[in-house]
C-alpha positions as CSV (number, residue, x, y, z in Angstrom):
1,X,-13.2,6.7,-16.9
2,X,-9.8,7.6,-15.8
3,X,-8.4,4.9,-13.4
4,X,-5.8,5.8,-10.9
5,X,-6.9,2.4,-9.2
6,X,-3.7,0.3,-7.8
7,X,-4.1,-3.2,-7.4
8,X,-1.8,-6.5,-8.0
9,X,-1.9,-6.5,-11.9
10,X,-1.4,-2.5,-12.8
11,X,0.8,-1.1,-10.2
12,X,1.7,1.3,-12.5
13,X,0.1,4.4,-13.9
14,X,0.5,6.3,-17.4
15,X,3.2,8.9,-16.7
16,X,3.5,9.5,-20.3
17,X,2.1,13.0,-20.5
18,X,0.7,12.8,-24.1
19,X,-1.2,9.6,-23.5
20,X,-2.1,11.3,-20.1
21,X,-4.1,14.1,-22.3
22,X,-6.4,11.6,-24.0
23,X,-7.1,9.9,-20.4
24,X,-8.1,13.2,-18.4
25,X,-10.3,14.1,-21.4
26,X,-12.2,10.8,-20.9
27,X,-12.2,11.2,-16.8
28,X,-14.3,14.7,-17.0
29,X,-16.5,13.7,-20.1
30,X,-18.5,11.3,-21.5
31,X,-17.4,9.1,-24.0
32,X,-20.2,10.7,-26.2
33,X,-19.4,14.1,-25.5
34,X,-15.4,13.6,-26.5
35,X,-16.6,12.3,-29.8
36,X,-19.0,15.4,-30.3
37,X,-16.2,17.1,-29.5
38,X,-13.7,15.8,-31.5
39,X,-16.1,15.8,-34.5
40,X,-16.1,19.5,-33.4
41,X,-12.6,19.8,-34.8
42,X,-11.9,16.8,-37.1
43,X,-15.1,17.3,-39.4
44,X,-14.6,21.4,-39.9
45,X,-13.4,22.0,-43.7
46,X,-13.1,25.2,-43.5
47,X,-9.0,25.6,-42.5
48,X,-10.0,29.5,-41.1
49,X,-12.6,28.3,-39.1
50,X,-10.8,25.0,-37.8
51,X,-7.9,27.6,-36.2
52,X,-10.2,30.4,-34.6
53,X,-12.0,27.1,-33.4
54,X,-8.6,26.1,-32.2
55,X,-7.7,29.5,-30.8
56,X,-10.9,29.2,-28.7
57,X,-10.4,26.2,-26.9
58,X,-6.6,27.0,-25.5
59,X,-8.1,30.2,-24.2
60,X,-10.6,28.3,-23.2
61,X,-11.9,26.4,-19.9
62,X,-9.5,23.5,-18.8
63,X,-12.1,21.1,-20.6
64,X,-11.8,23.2,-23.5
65,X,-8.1,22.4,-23.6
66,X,-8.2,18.9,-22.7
67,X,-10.3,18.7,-25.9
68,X,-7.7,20.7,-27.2
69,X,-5.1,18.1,-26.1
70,X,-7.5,15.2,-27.6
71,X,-7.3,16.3,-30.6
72,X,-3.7,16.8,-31.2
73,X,-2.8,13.8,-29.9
74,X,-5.7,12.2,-32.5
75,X,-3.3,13.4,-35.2
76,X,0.1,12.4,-33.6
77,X,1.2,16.2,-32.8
78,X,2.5,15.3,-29.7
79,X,5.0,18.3,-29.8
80,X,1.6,20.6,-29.9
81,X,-0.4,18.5,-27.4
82,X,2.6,18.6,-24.7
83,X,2.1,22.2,-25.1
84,X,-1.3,22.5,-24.5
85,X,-0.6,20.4,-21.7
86,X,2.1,22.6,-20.0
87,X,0.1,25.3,-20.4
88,X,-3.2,24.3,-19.3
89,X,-1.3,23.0,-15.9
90,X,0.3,26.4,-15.8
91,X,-3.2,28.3,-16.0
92,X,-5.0,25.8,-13.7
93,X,-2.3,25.0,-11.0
94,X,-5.1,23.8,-8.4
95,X,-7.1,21.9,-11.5
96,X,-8.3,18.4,-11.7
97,X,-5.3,18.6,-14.6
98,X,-2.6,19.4,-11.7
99,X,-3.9,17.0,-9.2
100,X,-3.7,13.6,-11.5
101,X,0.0,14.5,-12.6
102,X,1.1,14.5,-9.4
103,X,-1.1,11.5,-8.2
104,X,0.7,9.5,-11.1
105,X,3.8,10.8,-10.2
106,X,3.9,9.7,-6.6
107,X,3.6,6.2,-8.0
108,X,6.2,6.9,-10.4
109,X,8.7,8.2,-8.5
110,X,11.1,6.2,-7.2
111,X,12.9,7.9,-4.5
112,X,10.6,7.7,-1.3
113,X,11.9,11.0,0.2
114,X,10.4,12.8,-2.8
115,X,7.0,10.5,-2.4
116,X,6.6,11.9,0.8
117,X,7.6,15.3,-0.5
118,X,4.8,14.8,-3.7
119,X,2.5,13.7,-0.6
120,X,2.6,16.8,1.3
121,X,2.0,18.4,-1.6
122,X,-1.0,17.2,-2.9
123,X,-2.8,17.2,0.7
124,X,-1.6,20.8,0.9
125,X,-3.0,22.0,-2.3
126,X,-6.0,19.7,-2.4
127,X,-7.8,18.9,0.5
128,X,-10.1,16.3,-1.2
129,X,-7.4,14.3,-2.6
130,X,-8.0,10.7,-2.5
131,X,-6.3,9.2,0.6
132,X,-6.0,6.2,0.4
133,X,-4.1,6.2,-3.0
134,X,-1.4,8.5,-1.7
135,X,-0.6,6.0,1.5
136,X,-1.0,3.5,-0.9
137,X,1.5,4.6,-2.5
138,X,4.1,5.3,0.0
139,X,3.6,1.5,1.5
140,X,4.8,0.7,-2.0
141,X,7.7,2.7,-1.6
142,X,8.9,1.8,1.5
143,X,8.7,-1.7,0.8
144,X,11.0,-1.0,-2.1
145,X,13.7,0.3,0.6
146,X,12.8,-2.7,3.0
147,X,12.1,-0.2,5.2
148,X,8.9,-2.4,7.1
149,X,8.0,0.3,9.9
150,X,7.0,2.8,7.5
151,X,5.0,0.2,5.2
152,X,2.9,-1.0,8.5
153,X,2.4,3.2,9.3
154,X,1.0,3.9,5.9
155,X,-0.7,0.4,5.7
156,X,-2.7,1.0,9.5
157,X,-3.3,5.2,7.5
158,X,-5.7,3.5,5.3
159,X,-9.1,4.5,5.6
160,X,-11.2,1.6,4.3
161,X,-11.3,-2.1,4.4
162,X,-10.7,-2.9,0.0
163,X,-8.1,-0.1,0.3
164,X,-6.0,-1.9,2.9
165,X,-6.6,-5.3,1.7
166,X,-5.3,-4.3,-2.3
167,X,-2.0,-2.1,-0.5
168,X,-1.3,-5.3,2.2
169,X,-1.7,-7.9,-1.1
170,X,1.3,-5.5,-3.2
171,X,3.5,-4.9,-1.0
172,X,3.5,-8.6,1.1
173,X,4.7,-10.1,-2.5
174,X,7.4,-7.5,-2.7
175,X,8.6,-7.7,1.1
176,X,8.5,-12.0,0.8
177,X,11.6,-11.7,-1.4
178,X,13.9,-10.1,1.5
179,X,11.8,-10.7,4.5
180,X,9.6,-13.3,4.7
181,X,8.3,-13.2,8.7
182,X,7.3,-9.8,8.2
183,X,5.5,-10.6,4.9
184,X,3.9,-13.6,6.9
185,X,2.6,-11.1,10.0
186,X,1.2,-8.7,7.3
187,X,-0.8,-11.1,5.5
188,X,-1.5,-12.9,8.7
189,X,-3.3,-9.8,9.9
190,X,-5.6,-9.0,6.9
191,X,-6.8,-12.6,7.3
192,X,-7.7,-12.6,10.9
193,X,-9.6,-9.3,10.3
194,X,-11.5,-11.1,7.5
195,X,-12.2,-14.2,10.2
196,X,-13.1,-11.7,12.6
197,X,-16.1,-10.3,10.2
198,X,-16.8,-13.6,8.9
199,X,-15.7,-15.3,5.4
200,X,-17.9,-13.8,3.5
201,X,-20.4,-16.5,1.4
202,X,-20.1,-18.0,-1.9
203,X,-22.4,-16.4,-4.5
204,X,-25.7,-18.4,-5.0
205,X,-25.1,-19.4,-9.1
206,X,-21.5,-19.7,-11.1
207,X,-20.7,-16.4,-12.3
208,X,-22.5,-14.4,-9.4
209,X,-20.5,-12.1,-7.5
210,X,-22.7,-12.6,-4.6
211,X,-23.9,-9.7,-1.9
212,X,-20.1,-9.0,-0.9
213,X,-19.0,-8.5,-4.5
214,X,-15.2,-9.5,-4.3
215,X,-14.8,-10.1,-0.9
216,X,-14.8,-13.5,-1.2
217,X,-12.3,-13.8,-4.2
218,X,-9.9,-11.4,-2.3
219,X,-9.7,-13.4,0.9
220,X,-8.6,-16.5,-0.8
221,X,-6.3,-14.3,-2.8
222,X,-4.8,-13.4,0.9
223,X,-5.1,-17.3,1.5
224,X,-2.5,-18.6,-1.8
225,X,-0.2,-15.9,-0.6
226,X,0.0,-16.9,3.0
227,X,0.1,-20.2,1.6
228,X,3.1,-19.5,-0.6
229,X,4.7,-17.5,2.1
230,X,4.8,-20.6,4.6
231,X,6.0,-23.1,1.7
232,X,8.9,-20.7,1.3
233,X,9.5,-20.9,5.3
234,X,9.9,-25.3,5.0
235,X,6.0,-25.2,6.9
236,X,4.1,-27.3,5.0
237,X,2.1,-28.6,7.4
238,X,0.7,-25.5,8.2
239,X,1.1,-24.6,4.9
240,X,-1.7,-27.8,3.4
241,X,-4.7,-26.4,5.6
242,X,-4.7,-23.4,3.7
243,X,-3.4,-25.1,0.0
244,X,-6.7,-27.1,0.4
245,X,-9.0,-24.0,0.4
246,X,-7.2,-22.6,-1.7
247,X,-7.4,-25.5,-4.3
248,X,-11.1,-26.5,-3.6
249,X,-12.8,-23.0,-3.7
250,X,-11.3,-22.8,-7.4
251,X,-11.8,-26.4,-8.6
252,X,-8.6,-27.4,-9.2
253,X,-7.7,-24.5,-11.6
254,X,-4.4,-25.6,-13.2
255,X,-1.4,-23.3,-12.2
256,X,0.8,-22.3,-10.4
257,X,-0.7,-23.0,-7.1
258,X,-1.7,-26.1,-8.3
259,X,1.8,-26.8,-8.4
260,X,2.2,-25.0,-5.0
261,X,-0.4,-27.6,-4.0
262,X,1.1,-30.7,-5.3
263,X,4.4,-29.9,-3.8
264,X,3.2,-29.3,-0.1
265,X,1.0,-33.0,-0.8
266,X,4.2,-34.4,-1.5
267,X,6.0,-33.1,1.5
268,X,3.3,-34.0,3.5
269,X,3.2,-37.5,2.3
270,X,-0.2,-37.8,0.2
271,X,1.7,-39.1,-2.7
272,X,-1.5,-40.6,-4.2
273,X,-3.0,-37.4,-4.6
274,X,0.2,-35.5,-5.2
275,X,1.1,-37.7,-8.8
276,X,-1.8,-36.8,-11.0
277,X,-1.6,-33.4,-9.9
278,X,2.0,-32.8,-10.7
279,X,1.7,-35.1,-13.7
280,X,-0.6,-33.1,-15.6
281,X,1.3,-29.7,-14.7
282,X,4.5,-31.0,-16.6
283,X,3.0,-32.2,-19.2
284,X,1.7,-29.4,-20.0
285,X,4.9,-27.7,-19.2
286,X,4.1,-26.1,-15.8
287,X,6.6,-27.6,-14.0
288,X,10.2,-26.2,-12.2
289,X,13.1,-28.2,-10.8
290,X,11.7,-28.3,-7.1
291,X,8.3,-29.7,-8.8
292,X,10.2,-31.9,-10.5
293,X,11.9,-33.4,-7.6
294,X,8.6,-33.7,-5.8
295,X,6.9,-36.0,-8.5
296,X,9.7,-38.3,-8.6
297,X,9.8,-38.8,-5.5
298,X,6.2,-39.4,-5.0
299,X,5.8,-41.4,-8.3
300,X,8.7,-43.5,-6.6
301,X,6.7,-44.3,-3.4
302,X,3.3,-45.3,-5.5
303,X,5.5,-47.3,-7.8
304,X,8.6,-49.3,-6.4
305,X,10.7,-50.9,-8.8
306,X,10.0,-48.3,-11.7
307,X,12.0,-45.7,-13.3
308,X,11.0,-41.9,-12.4
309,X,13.4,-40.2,-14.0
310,X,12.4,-42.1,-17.3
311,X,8.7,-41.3,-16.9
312,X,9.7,-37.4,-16.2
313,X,11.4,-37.7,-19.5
314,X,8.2,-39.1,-21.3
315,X,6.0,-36.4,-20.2
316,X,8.6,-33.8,-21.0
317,X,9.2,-35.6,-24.6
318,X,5.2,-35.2,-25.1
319,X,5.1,-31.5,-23.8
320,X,7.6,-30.4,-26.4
321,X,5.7,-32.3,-29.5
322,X,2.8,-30.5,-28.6
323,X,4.6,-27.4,-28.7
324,X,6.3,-27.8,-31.3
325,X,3.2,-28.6,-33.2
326,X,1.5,-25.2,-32.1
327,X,4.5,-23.4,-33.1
328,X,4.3,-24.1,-36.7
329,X,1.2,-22.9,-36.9
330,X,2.6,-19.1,-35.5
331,X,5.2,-18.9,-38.7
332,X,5.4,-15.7,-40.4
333,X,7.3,-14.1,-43.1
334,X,7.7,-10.5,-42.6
335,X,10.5,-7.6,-43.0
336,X,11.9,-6.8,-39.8
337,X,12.0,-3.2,-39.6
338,X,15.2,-0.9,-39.1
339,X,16.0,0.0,-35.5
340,X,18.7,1.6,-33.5
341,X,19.4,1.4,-30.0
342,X,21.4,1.9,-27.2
343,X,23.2,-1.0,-25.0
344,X,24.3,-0.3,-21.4
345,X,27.5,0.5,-22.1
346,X,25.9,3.8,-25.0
347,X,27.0,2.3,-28.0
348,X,24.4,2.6,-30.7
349,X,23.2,-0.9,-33.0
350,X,20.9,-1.5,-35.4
351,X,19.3,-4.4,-37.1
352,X,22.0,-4.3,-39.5
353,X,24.4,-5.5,-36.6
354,X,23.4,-8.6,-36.3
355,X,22.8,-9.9,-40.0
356,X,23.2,-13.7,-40.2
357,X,22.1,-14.1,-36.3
358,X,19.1,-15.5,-35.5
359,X,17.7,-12.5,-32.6
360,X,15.0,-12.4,-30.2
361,X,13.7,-8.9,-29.2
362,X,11.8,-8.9,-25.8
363,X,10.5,-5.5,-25.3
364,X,10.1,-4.9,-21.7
365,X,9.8,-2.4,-18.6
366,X,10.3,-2.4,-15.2
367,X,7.1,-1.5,-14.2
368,X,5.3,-4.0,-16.1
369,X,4.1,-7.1,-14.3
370,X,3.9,-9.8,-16.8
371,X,7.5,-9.0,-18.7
372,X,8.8,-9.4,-15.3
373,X,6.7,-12.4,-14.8
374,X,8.2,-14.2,-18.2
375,X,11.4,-13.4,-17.0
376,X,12.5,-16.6,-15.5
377,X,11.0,-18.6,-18.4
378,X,13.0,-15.9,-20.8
379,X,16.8,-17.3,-18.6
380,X,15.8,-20.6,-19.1
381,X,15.7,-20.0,-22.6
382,X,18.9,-17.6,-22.7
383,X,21.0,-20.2,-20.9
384,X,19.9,-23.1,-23.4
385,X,21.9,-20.7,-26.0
386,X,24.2,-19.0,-24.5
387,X,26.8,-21.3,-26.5
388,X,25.3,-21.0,-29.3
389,X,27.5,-17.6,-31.0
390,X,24.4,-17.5,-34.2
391,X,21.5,-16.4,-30.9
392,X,21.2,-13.1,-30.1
393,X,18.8,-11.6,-27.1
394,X,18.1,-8.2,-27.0
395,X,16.1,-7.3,-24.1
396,X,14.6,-4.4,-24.5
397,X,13.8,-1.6,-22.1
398,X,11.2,1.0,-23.8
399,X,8.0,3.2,-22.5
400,X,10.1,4.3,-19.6
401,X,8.5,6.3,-16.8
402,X,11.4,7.2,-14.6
403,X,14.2,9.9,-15.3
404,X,17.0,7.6,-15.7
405,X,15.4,4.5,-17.6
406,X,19.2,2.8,-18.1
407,X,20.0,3.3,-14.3
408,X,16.2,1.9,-13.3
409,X,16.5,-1.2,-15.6
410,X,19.9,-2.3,-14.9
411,X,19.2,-1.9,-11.1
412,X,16.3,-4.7,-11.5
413,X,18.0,-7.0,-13.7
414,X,21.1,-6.8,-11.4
415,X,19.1,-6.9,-8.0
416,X,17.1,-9.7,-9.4
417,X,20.3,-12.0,-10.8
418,X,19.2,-12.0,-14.6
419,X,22.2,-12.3,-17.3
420,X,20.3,-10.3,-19.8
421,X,22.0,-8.0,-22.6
422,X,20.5,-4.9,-22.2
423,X,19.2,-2.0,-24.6
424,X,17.7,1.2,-24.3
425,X,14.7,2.1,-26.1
426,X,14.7,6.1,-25.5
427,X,11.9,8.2,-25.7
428,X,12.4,10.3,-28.3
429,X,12.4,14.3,-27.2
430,X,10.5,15.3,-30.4
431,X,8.4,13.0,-31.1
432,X,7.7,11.7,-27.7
433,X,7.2,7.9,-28.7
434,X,9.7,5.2,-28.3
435,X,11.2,4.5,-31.6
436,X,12.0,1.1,-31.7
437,X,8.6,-0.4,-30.3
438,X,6.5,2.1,-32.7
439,X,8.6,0.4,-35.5
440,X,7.7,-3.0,-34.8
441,X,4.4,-1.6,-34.1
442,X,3.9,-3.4,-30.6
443,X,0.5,-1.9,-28.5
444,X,1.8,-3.6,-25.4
445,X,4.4,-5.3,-23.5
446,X,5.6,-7.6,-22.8
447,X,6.2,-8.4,-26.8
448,X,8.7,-10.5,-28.4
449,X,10.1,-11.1,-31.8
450,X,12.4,-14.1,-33.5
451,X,13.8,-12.7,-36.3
452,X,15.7,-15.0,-38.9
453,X,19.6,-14.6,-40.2
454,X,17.9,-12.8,-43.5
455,X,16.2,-10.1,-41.1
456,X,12.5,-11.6,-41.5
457,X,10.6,-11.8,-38.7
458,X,9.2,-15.4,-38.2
459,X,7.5,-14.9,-34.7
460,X,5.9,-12.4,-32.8
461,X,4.4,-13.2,-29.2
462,X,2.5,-10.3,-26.9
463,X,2.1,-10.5,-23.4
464,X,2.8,-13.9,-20.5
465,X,0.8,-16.3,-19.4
466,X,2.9,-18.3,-17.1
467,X,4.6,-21.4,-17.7
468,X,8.1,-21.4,-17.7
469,X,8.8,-24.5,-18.5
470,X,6.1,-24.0,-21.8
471,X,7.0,-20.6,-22.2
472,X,11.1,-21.5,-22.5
473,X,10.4,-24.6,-24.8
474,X,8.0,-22.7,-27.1
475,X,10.6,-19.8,-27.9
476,X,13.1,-22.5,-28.4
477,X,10.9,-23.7,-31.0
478,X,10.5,-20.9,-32.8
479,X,14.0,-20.0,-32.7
480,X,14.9,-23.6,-33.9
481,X,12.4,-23.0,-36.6
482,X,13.7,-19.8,-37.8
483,X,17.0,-20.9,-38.2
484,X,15.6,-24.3,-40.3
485,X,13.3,-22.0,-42.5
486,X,16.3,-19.6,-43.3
487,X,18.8,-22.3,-44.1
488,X,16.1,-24.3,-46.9
């Protein structure tokens, strides 16, 4: 089914207009009845019949021409299929076609005057739009402009109780990086409505959503942020209440609110609970500087007389063996392929520009959650070599979905203090597909490359997990390794 749903981990919908074909086919048909259909087409050997087949379905009914669509974009004729597509939206302006392009296109666009002006449209033109979706949407937006009246308006505008809870969750992480009190009152409200109905119970067996499905899982969700919120405010001890059940309800999970939760212990004073917790986060390198900090200082109050600073250096000694270890395993030995790019400044490279470097490609987007979640792991790494004139990073912007992809990714790396290199990986008009990613053949992003001095690639790495610590040592490792394996 086509999913226009917008929650924490895909605020983002296709906007790619090709890919877009294949989806809408799948939202008004069943799985089965696209394969008949494509079978329809794909299995005819008679060429004659195959085109008055083809001539049928554009003249046909908007199904007919999604199927059309489908099977253009089966054989990569994405000149063909974008076509179809124009036309089919030109013969069916009020279609279900019409309606989803705008709906992704009010989360695409940037510019919250032409939200609102995409808004009006779609609630002009049809009257059973979803909702919900489009204030959604322009929360979204006016948290991007800091702009907090309008997020509460469009916020209080939605109609149902999961709707407001997913919308309040989004934007209350983006508005906590310029304005933390009003993050705090927004999630502040969503729990006391969830008190005032009553936590809802844990499910009877592990595994069991229970009779209020995700209720339960969401309201803690709503708990680890307010919990985070208040940490950033200095108030732990309003802070540890929540950290506690938070930490209990998932059984001491380790991450990053583990580490949340052994930093507000520390604050607090509970330094016997705080050390094992924080222990085991670094050595398995989850830790940050301000975690850091915290375990020494505990450790020092369970342990007068010993060194901290030396046992920190054990554990961190241990993480990067074990790394190191799991990185030799990942070697490869393959030809990089030839790519060309644009920098920020327009000036064109290729592979060829950087024989006898070691490079890193990260291929990346703005509107993808988990590149921009390696990010801080990916400057740790960058600053360890920034003195080192034989490492290259090239991060890469590709799958754009906004008109001016150079002006939209230099605006986040700028507003967000990272000292990246940029490049531009450019939809191409023709073929419609990004060349440099479709070389390497990447099927999502965040991915990342180590290619050696003699152009071989020696590591390739898809998507984040968290750990920056981890995360920086491991791609120091495999840059390290690349340069040994080149040089024997």
């Amino acid at each position: 089914m086509l999913s226009l749903q917008l929650n924490n981990k895909n605020y983002k919908l296709m906007n790619n207009k090709i890919i877009l074909s294949c989806l809408l086919l799948a939202a008004l048909t069943s799985r089965a009845q696209q394969k008949m259909g494509l079978e329809y087409l794909t299995r005819e050997p008679n060429t004659e019949v195959l085109k008055q087949k083809i001539q049928t379905l554009g003249h046909g009914t908007e199904q007919d021409r999604w199927l059309l669509m489908n099977y253009y974009e089966s054989r990569k004729d994405m000149m063909r299929a974008d076509s179809v597509l124009q036309a089919t939206v030109g013969f069916y302006p009020l279609g279900r076609l019409a309606y989803i392009q705008l709906a992704n296109k009010i989360v695409s666009e940037s510019d919250v005057v032409k939200k609102e002006q995409i808004a009006a449209k779609i609630l002009r033109d049809f009257p059973d739009a979803d909702k919900n979706r489009i204030h959604h949407s322009l929360a979204y937006g006016y948290a991007s402009v800091k702009n907090i009246p309008k997020v509460v308006e469009n916020i209080n505008a939605l109609s149902t109780p999961g709707a407001k809870s997913s919308a309040t969750m989004i934007v209350a992480k983006l508005i906590m990086n310029y304005n933390l009190p009003a993050a705090e009152s927004l999630i502040r409200t969503q729990i006391d409505e969830v008190l005032k109905a009553g936590v809802p119970a844990p499910p009877p067996r592990e595994g069991d959503t229970g009779q209020h499905g995700n209720a339960r899982p969401a309201y803690f969700m709503f708990l680890e942020l307010y919990t985070n919120i208040l940490v950033k405010m200095g108030k732990y001890d309003e802070a540890l209440k929540y950290a506690k059940q938070v930490y209990v309800e998932n059984k001491g999970r380790k991450d990053e609110f583990t580490a949340t939760y052994g930093l507000i212990l520390s604050k607090t004073g509970d330094h016997k609970d705080a050390v094992p917790l924080l222990e085991t986060l670094i050595a398995d390198g989850k830790g940050n500087t301000e975690m850091k900090a915290a375990f020494k200082f505990s450790f020092a109050k369970l342990n007068p007389g010993k060194d901290p600073s030396a046992y920190l250096a054990q554990l961190e000694r241990g993480m990067k063996g074990k790394i190191e270890a799991e990185v030799a395993k990942m070697l490869i030995n393959i030809d990089a392929p030839n790519f060309s790019l644009k920098d920020a400044n327009g000036k064109i490279v290729s592979l060829a520009d950087f024989k006898g470097k070691t490079i890193v490609l990260d291929f990346w987007a703005t509107w993808c959650m988990p590149c921009i979640g390696s990010f801080p792991a990916m400057q740790i790494a960058v600053d360890m070599y920034k003195a080192d004139p034989n490492v290259k990073f090239l991060f890469i912007h590709t799958w754009e979905r906004t008109e001016d992809p150079l002006t939209d990714a230099k605006s986040f790396l700028a507003n967000n203090n990272y000292k990246f290199d940029l490049y531009i990986d450019a939809r191409d008009i023709k073929t419609k597909a990004n060349p440099a990613i479709t070389a390497f053949g990447a099927r999502g992003i965040p991915a990342k490359f180590v290619i050696d001095a003699a152009g071989k690639i020696r590591f390739k790495v898809n998507g984040f997990s968290g750990g920056n610590e981890a995360a920086a040592a491991e791609l120091s490792a495999m840059i390290e390794m690349s340069k040994n394996v080149n040089s024997n």
